[in-house]
C-alpha positions in Angstrom: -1.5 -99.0 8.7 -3.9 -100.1 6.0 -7.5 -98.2 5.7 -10.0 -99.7 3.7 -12.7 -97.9 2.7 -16.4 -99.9 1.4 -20.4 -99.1 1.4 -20.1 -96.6 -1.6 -22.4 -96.9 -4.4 -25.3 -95.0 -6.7 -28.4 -93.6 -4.4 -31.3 -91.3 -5.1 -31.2 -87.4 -3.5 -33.0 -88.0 -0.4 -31.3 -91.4 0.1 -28.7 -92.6 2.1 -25.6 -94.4 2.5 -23.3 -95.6 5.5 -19.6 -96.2 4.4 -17.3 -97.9 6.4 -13.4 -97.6 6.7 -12.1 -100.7 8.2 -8.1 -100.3 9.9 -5.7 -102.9 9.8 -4.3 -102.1 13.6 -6.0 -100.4 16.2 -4.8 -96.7 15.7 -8.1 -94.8 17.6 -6.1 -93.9 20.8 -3.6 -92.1 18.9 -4.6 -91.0 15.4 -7.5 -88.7 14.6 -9.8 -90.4 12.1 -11.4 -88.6 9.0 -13.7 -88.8 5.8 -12.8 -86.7 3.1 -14.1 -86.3 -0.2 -13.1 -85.1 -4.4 -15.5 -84.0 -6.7 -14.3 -84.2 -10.2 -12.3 -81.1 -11.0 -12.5 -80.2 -7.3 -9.8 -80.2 -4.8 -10.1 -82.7 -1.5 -12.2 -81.6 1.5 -12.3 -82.9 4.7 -15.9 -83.9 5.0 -15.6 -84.9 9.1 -13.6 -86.1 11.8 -13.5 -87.6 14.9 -10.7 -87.2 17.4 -9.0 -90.0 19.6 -11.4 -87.8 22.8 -14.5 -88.4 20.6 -14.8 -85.0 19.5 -16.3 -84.7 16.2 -16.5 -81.9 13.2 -18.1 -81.3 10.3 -18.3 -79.0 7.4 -21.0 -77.0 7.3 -22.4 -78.6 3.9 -23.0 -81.7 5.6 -24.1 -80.7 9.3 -27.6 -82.5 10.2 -27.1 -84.9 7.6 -23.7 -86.8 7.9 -22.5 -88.8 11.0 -18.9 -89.8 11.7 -18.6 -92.5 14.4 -16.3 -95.4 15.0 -16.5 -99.3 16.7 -13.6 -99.8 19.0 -13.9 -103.4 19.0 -13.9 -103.3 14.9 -11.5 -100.9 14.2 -13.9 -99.4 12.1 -15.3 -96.1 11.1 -18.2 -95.0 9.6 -19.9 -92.3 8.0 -23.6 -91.9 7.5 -25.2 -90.2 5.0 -28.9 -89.0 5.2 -30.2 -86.3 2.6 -28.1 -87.1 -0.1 -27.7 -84.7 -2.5 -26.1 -84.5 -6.2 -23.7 -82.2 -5.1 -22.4 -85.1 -2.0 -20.9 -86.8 -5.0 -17.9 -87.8 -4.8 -14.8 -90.3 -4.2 -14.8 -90.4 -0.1 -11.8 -91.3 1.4 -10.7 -92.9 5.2 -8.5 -91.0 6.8 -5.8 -91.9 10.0 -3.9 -88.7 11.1 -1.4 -87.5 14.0 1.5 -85.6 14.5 4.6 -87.0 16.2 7.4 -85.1 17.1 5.9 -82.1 14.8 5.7 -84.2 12.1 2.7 -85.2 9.9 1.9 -88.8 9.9 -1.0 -89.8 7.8 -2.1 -92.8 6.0 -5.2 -93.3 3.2 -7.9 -95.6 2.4 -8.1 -96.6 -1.7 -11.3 -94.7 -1.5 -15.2 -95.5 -2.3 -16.9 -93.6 -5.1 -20.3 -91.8 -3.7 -22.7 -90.9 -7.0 -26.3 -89.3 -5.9 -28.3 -88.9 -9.0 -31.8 -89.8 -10.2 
């Protein structure tokens, strides 16, 4: 499975930015689908998901502001971002993950680098 991530870019705080993670196969019915994030000299954080039930989860730093959601027909997933702030910068990465047979299976987008500053 190939994820590739796109829509990153510079932006104002207060602006926003919708990135998109486009799959090469349609994995939705079976893999939960993610956005995370690295700040430099940070670890990775998952930043939200969406389930294959359309359940969806946030971190509390982005609630209200970011939106996860995907397009079946696409294969895509996106992530709005409203409010941005300097601290929402970051490399934000696409994320495909399931367990099978209690094993991990997960595969990453190249990522898209997020930079909010004036």
């Amino acid at each position: 499975v190939r994820l590739v991530e796109s829509g990153g870019g510079l932006v104002q705080p207060g602006g926003s930015l919708r990135l998109s993670c486009k799959a090469s196969e349609n994995i939705f019915s079976r893999y939960t689908m993610a956005w995370y994030r690295r700040a430099p000299g940070k670890e990775r954080e998952l930043v939200a998901n969406i389930t294959k039930d359309n359940s969806t989860n946030y971190i509390d730093p982005v609630k209200g502001r970011f939106t996860i959601s995907r397009d079946n027909t696409n294969i895509l997933v996106y992530l709005q971002m409203n409010s941005l702030k300097p601290e929402d910068t970051a490399a934000y990465y696409c994320n495909a993950e399931r367990k099978l047979f209690g094993q991990r299976i997960a595969y990453w987008g190249q990522g898209t680098q997020v930079t909010v500053s004036s």
